[in-house]
TIRO-2110 file (N, C-alpha, C; in Angstrom, 1 decimal):
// TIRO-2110
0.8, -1.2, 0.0, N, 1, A
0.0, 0.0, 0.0, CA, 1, A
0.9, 1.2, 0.0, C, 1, A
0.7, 2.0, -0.8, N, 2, A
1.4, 3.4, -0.8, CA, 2, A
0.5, 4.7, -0.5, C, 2, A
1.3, 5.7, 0.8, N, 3, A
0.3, 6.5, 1.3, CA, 3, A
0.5, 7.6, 0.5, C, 3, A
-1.0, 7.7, -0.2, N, 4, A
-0.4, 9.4, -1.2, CA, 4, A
-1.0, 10.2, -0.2, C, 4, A
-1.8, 10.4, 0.8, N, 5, A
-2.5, 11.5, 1.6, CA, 5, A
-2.6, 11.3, 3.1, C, 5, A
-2.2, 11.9, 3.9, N, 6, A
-2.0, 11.5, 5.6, CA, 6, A
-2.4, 12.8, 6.0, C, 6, A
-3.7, 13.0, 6.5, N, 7, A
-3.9, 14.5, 7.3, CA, 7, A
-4.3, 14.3, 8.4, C, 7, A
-4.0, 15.0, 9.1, N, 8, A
-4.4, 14.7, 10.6, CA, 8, A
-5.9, 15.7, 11.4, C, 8, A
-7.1, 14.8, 11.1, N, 9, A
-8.2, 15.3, 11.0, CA, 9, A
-8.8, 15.5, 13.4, C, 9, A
-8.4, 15.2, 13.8, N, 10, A
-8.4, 15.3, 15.5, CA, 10, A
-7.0, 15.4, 16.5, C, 10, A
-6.9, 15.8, 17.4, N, 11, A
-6.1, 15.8, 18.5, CA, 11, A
-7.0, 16.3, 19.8, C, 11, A
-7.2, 14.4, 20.3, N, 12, A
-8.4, 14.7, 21.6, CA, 12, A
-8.0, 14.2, 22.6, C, 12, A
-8.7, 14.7, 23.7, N, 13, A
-8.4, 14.1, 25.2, CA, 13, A
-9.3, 13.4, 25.7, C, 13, A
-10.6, 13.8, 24.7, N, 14, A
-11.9, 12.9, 25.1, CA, 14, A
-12.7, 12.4, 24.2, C, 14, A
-13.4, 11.8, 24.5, N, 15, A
-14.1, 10.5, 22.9, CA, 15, A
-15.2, 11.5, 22.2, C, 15, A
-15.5, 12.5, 23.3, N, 16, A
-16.6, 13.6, 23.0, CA, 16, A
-16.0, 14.1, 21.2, C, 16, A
-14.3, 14.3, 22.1, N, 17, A
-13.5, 14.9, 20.4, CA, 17, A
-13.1, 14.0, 19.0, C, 17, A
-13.2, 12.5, 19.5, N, 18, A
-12.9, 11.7, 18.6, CA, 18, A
-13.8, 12.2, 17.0, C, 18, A
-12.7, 12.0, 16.0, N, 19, A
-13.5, 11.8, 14.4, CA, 19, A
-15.2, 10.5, 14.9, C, 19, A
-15.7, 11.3, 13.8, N, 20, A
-16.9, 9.9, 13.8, CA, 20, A
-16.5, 8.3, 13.5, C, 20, A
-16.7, 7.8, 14.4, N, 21, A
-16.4, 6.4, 14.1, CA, 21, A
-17.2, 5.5, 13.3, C, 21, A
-16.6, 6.3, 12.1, N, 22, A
-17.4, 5.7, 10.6, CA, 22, A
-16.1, 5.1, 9.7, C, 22, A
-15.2, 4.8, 10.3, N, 23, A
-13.9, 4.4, 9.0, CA, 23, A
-12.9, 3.6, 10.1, C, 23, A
-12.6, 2.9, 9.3, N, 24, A
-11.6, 1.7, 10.0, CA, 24, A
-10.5, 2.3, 11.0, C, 24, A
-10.0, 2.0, 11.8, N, 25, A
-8.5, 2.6, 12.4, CA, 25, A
-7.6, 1.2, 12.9, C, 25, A
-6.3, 1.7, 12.4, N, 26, A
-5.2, 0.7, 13.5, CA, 26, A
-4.6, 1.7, 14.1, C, 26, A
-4.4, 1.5, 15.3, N, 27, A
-3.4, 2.6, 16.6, CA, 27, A
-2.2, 1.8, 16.6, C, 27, A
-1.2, 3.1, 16.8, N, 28, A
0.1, 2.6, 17.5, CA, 28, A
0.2, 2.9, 18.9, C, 28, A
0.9, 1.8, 19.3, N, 29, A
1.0, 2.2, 20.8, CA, 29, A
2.8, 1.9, 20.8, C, 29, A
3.3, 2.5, 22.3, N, 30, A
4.6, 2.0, 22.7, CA, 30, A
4.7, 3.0, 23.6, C, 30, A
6.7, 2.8, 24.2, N, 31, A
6.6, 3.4, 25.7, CA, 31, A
7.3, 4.9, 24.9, C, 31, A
7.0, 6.1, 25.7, N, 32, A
7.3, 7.2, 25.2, CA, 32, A
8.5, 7.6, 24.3, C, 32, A
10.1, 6.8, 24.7, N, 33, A
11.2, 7.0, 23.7, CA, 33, A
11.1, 6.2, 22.8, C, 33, A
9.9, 5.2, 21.8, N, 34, A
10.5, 4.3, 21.3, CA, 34, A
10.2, 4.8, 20.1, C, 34, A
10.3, 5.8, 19.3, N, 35, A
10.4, 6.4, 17.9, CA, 35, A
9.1, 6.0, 17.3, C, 35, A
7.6, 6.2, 17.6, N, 36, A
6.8, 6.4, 17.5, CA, 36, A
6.4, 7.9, 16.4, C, 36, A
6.7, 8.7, 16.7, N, 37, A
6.4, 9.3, 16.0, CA, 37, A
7.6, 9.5, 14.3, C, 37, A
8.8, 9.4, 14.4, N, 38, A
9.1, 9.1, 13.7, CA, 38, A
8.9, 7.9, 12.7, C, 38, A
8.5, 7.3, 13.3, N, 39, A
8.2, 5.9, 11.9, CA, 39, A
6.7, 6.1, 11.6, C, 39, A
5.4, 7.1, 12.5, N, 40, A
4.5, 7.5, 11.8, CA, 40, A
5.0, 8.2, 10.4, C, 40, A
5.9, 9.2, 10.7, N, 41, A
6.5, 10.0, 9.8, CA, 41, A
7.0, 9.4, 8.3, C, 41, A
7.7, 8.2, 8.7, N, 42, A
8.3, 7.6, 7.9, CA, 42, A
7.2, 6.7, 7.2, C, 42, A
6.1, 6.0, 7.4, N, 43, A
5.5, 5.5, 6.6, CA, 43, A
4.1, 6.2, 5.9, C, 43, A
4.1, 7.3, 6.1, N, 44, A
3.1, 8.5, 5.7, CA, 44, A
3.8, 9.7, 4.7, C, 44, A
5.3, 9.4, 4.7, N, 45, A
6.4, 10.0, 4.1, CA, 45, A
5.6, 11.3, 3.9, C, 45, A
5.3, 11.9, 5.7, N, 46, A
5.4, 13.0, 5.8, CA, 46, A
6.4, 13.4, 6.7, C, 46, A
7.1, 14.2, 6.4, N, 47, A
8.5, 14.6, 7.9, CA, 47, A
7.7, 15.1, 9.2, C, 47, A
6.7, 16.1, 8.8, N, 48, A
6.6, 16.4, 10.1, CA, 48, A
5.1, 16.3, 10.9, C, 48, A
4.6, 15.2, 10.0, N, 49, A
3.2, 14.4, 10.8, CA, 49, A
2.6, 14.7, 11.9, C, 49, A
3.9, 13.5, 12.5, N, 50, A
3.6, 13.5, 13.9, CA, 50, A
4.8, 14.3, 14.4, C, 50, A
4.6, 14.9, 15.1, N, 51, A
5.6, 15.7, 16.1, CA, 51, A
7.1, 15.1, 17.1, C, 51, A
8.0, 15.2, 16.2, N, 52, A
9.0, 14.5, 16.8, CA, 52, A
9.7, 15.0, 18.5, C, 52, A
9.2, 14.5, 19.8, N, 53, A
9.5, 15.5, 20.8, CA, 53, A
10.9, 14.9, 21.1, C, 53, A
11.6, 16.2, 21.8, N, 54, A
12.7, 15.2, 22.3, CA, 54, A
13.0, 15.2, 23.9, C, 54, A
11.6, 15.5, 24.6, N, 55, A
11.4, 15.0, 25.7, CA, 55, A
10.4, 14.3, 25.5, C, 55, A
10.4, 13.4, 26.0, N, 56, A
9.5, 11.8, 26.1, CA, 56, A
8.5, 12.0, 27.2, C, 56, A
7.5, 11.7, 26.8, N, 57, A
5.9, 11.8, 27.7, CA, 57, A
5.5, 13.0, 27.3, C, 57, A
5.8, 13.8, 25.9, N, 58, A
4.6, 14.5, 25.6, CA, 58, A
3.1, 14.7, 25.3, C, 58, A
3.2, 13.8, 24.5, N, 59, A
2.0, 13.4, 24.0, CA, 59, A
1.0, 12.7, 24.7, C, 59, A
0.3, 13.6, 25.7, N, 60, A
-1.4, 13.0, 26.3, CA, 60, A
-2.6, 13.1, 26.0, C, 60, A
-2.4, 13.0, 24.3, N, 61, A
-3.3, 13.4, 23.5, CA, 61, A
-3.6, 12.1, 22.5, C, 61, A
-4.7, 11.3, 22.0, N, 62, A
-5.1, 10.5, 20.9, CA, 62, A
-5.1, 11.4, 19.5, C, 62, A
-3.7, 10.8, 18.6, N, 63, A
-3.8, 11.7, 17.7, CA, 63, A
-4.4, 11.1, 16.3, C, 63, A
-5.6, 11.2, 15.7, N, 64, A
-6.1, 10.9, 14.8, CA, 64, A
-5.8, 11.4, 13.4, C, 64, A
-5.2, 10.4, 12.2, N, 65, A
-4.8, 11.1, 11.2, CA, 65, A
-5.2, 10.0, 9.8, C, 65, A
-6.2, 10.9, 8.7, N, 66, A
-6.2, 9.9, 8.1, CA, 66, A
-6.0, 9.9, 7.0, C, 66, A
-5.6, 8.5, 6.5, N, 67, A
-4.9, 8.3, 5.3, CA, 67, A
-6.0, 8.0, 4.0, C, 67, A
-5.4, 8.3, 2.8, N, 68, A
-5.7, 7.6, 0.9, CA, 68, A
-7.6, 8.3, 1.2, C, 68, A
-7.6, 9.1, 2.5, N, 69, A
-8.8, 9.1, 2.6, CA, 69, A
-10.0, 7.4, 2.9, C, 69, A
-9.0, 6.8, 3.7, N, 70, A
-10.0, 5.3, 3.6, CA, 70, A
-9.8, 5.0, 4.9, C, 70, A
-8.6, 4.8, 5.9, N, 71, A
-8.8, 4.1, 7.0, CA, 71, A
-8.1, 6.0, 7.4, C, 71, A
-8.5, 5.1, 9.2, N, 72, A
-7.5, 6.0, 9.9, CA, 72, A
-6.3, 5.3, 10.9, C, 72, A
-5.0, 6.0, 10.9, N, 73, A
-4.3, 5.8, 12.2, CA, 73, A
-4.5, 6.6, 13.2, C, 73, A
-4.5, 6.0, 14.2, N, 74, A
-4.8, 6.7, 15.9, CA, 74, A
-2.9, 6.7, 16.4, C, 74, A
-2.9, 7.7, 16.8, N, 75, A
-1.7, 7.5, 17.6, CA, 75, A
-1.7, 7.9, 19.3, C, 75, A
-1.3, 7.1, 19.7, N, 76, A
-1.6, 6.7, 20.9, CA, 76, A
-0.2, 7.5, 22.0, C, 76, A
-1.2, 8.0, 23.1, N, 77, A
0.0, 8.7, 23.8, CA, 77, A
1.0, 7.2, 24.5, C, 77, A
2.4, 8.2, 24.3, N, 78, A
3.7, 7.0, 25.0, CA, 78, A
3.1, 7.1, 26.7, C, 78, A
4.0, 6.1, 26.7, N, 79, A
3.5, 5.3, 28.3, CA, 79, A
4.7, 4.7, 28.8, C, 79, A
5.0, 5.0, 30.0, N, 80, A
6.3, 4.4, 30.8, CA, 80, A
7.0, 5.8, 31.0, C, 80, A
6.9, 7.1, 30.9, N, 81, A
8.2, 8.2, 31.4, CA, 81, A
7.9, 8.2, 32.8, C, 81, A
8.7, 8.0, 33.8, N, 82, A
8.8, 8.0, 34.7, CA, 82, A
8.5, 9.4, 35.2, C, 82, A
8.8, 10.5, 34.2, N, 83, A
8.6, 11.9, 35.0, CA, 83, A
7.5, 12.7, 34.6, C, 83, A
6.5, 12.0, 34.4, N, 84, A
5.3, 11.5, 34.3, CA, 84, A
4.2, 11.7, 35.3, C, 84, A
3.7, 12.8, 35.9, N, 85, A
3.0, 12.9, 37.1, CA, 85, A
1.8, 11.4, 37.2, C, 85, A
1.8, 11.1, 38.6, N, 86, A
1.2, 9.8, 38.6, CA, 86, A
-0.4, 9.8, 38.4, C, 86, A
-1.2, 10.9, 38.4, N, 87, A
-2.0, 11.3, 38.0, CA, 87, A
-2.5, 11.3, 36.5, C, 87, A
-1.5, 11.6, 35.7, N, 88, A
-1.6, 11.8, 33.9, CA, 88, A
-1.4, 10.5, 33.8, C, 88, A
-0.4, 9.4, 34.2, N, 89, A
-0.6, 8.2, 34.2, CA, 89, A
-2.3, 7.4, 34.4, C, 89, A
-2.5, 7.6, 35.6, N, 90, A
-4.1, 7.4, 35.8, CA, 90, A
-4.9, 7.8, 34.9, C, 90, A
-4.9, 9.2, 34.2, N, 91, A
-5.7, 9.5, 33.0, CA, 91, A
-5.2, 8.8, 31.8, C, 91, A
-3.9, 8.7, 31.5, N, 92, A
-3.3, 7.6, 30.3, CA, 92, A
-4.2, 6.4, 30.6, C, 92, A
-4.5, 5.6, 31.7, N, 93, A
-5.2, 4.5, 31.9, CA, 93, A
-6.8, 4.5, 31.8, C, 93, A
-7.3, 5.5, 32.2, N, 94, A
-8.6, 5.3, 31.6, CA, 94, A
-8.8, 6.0, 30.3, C, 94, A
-8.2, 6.8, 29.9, N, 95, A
-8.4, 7.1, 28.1, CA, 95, A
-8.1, 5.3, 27.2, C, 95, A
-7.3, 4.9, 27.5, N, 96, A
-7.1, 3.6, 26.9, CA, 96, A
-8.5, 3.0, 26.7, C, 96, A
-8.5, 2.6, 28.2, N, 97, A
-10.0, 2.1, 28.6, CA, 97, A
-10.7, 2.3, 27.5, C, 97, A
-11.2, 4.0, 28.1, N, 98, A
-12.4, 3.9, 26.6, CA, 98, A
-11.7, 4.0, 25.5, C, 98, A
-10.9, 4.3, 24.9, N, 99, A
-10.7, 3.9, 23.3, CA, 99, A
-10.8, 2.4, 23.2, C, 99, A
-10.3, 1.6, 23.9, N, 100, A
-10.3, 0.6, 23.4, CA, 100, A
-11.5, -0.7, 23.3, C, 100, A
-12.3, 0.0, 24.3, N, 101, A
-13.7, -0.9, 24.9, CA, 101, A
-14.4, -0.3, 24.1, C, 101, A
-14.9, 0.7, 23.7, N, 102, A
-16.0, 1.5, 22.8, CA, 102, A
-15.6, 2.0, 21.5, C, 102, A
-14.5, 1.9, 20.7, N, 103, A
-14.4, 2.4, 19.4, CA, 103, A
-14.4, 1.8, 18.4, C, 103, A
-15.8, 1.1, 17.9, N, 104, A
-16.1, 0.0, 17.4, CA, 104, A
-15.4, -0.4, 15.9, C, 104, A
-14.8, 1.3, 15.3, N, 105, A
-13.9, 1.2, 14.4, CA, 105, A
-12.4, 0.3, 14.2, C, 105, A
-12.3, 0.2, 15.6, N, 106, A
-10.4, 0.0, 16.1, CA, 106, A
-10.5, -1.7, 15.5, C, 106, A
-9.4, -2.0, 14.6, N, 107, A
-9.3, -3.1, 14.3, CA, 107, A
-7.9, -3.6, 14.8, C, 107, A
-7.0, -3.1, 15.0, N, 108, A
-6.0, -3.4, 15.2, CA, 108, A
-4.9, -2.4, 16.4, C, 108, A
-4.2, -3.0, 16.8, N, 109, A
-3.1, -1.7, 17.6, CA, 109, A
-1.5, -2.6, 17.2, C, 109, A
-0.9, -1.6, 16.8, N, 110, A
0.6, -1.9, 16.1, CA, 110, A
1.3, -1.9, 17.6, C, 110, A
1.8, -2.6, 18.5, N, 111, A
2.8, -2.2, 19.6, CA, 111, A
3.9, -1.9, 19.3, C, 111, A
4.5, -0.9, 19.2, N, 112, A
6.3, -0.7, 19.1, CA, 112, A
7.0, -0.7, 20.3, C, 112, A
8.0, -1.8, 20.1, N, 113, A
9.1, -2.1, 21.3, CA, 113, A
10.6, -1.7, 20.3, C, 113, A
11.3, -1.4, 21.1, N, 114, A
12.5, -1.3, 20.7, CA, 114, A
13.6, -2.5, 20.7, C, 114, A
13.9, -2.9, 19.4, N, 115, A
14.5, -3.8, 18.9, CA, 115, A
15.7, -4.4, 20.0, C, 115, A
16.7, -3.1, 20.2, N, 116, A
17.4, -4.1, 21.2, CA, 116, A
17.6, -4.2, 22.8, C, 116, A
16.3, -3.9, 23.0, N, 117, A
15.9, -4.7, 25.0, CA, 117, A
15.2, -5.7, 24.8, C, 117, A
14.8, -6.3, 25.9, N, 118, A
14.0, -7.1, 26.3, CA, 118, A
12.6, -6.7, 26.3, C, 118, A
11.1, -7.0, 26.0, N, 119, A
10.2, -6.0, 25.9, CA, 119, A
10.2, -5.8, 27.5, C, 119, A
10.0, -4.2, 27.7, N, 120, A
9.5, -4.4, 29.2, CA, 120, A
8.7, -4.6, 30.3, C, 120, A
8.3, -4.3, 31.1, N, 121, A
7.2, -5.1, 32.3, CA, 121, A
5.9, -4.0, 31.6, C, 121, A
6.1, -2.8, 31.3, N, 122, A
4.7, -2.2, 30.8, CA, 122, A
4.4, -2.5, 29.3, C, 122, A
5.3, -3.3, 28.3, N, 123, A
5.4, -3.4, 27.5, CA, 123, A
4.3, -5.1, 27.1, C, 123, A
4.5, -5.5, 27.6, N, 124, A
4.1, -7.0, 28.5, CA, 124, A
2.7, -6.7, 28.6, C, 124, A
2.7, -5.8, 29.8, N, 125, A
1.8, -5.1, 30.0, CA, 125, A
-0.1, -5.1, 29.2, C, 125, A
1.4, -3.9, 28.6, N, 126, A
0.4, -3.0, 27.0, CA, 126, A
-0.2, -4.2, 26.1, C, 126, A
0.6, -5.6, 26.2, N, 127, A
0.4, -6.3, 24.7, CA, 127, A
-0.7, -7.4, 25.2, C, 127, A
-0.8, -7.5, 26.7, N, 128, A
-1.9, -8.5, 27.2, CA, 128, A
-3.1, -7.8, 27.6, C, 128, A
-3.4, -5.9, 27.8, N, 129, A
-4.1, -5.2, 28.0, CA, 129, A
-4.9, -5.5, 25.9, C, 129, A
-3.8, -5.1, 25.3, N, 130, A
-4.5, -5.8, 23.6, CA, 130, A
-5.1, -6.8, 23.5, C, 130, A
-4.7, -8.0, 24.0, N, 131, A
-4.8, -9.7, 23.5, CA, 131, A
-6.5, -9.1, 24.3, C, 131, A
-6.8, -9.0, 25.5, N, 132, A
-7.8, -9.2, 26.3, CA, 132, A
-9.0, -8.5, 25.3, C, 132, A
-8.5, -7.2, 24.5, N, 133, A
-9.6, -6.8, 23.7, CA, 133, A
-9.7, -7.3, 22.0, C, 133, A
-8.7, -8.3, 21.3, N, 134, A
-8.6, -9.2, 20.9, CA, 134, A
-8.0, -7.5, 20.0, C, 134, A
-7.4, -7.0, 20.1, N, 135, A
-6.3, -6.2, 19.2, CA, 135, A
-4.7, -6.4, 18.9, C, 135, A
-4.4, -7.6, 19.3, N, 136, A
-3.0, -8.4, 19.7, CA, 136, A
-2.3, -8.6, 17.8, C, 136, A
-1.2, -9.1, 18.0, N, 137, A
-0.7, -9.9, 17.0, CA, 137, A
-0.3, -9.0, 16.0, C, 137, A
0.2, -8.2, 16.3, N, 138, A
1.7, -7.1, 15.4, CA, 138, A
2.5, -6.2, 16.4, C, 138, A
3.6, -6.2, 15.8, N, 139, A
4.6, -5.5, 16.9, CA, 139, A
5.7, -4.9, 15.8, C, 139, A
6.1, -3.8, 16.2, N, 140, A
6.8, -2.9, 15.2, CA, 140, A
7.9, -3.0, 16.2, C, 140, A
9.5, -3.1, 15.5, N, 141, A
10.8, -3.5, 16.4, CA, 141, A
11.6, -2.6, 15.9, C, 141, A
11.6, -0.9, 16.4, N, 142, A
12.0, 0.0, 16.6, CA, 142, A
13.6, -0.2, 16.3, C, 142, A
14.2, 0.9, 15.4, N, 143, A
15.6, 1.2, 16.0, CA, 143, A
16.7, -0.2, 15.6, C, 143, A
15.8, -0.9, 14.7, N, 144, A
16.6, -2.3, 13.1, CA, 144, A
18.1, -1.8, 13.0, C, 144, A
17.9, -0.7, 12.5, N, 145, A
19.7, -0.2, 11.9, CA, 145, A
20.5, -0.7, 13.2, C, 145, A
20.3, -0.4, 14.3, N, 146, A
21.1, -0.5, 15.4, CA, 146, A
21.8, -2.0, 15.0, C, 146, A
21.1, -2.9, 14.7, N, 147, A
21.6, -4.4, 15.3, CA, 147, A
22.1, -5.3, 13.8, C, 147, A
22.8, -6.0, 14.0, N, 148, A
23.0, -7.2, 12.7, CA, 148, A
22.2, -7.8, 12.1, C, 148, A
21.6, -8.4, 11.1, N, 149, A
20.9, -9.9, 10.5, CA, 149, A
20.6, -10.8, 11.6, C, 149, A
21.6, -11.1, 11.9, N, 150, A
21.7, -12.0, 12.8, CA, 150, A
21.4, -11.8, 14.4, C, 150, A
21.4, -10.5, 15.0, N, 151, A
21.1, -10.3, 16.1, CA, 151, A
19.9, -10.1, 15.7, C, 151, A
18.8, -9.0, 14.9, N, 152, A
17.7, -9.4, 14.4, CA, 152, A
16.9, -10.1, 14.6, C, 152, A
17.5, -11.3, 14.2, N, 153, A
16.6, -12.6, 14.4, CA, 153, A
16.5, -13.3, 15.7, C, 153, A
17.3, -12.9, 16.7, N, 154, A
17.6, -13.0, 17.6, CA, 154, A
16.6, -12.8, 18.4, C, 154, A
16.4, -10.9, 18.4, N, 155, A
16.1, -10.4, 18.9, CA, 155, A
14.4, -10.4, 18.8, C, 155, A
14.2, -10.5, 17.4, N, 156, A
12.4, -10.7, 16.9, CA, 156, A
12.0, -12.2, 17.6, C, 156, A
12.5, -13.2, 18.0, N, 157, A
12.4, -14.5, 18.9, CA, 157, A
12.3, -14.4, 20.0, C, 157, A
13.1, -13.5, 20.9, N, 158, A
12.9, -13.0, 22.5, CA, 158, A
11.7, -12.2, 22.2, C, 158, A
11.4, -11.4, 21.7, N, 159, A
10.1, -10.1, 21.5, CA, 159, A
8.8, -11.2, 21.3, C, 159, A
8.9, -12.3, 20.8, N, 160, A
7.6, -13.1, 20.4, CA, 160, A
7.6, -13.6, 21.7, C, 160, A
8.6, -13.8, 22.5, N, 161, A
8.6, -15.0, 23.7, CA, 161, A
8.1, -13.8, 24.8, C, 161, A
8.6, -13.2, 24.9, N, 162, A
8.2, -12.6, 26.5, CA, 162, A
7.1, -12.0, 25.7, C, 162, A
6.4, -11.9, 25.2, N, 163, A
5.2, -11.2, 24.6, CA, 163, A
4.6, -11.8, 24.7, C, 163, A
4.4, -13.2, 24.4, N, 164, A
3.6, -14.5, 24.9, CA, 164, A
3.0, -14.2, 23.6, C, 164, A
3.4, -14.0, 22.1, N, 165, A
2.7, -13.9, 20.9, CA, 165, A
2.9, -15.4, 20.3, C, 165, A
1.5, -15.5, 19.4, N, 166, A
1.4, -16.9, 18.9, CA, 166, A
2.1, -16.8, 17.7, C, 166, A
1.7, -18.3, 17.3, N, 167, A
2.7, -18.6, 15.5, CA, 167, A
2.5, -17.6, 14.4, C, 167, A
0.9, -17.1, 14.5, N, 168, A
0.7, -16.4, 13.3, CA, 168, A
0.9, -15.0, 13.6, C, 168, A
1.1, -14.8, 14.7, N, 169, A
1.6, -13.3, 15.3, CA, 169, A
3.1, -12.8, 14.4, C, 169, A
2.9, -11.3, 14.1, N, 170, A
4.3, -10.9, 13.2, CA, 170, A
5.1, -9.9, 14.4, C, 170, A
6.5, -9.8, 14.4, N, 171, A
7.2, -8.8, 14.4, CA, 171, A
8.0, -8.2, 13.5, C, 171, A
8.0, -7.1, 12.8, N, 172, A
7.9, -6.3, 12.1, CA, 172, A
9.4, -5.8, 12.5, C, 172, A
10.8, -5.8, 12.1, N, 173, A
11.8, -4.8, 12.1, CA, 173, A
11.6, -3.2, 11.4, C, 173, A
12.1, -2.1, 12.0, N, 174, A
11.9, -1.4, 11.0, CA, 174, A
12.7, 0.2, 11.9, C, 174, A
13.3, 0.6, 10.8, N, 175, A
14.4, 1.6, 11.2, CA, 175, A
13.8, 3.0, 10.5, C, 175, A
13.8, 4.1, 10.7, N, 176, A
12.9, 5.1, 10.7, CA, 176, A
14.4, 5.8, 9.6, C, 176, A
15.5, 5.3, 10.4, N, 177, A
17.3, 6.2, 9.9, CA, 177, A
17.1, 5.5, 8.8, C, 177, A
17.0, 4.4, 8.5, N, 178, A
17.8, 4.0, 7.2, CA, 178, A
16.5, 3.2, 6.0, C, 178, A
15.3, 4.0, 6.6, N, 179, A
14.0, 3.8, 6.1, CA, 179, A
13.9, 2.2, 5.5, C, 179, A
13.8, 1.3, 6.7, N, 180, A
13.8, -0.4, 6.0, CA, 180, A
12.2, -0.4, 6.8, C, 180, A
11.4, -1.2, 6.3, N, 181, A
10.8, -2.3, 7.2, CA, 181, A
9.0, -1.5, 7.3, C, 181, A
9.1, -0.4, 6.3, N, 182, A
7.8, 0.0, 6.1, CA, 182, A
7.0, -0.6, 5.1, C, 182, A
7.6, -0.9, 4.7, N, 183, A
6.9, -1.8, 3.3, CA, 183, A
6.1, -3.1, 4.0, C, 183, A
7.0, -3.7, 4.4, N, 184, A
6.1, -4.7, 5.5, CA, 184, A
5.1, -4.5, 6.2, C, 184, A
5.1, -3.3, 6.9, N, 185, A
4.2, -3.3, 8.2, CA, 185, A
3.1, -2.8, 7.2, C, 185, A
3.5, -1.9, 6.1, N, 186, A
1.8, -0.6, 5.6, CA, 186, A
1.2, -2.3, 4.7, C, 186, A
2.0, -3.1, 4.0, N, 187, A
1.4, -4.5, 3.7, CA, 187, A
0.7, -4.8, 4.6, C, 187, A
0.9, -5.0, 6.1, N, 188, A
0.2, -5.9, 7.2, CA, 188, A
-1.1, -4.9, 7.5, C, 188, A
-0.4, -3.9, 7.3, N, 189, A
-2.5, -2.6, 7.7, CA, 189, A
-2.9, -3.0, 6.1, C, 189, A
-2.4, -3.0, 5.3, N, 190, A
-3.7, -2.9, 4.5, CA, 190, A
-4.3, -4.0, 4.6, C, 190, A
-3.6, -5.3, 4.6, N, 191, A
-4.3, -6.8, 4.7, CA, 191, A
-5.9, -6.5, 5.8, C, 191, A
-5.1, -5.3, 7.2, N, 192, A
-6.0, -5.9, 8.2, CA, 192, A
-7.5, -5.2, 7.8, C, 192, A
-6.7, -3.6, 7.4, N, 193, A
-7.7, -2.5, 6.8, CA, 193, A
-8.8, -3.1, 5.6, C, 193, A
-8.1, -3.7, 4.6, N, 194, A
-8.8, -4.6, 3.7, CA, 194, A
-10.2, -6.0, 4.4, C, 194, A
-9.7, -6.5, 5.4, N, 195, A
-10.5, -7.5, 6.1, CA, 195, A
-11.3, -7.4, 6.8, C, 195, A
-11.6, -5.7, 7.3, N, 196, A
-11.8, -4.9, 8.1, CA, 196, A
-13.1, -6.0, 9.1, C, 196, A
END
């Protein structure tokens, strides 16, 4: 799938502000540094889409942007900055909530973890909070250039295992620097977008 048009039609805090939920959406989610907005960037091959911050835990906002004019992506505020009042956290937790229990459009959520950790305890987290609303089974693996072929494969095998993802479940490499691995993933939305 090739995106000729990405606009960003909402930026809400509450479902009151949500676009009409008349058109398909996959959300990305991940923890606040894991280049989220840049790989929006990069597969919308707009530079400045989504807002590249370079303090992490900006975004406590659901950012709605939609593409070819047919589906939408939701971009999902980062989660895990520790400097993070524990309150905004608490609101991170019930905004999820409702997006994800009531937005009858939502077909899918992309999780991005970064290629070379271990996924972590909110990461775990995030991906069994998915499975429970049956949004599970893609994972985008941040930050590719960093590592070898071979550590790669490595690494995409630990990310299925502590994820507790099944056979047919994908992980997705994909480097924002050396633009690899979008071709795969915008393939895997359209299949889902297409099946809707």
């Amino acid at each position: 799938m090739k995106i000729k048009s990405a606009e960003i039609v909402a930026v809400t805090a509450r479902p009151d502000q949500y676009p009409p939920d008349n058109m398909n959406e996959v959300a990305f989610a991940g923890r606040s540094n894991v280049g989220k907005s840049s790989l929006l960037n990069l597969i919308t091959n707009r530079k400045k889409l989504a807002k590249v911050s370079g303090s992490p835990g900006k975004t406590r906002t659901i950012n709605f942007y939609e593409i070819n004019g047919k589906f939408r992506i939701a971009d999902l505020p980062g989660y895990g900055y520790a400097k993070v009042a524990k309150s905004v956290t608490e609101n991170w937790g019930a905004m999820m909530d409702e997006y994800f229990q009531n937005r009858q459009s939502l077909l899918k959520v992309v999780l991005l973890v970064d290629i070379r950790h271990e996924p972590s305890a909110q990461d775990v987290q995030m991906y069994d909070y998915m499975k429970h609303y049956e949004l599970d089974g893609l994972v985008a693996a941040t930050k590719a250039d960093k590592l070898s072929r071979n550590q790669i494969n490595k690494s995409t095998a630990m990310i299925k295992k502590t994820l507790g993802m099944g056979k047919e479940d994908k992980v997705i490499p994909v480097s924002a620097l050396k633009r690899t691995g979008q071709d795969e993933l915008m393939s895997e939305i359209a299949k889902i977008v297409e099946q809707g």
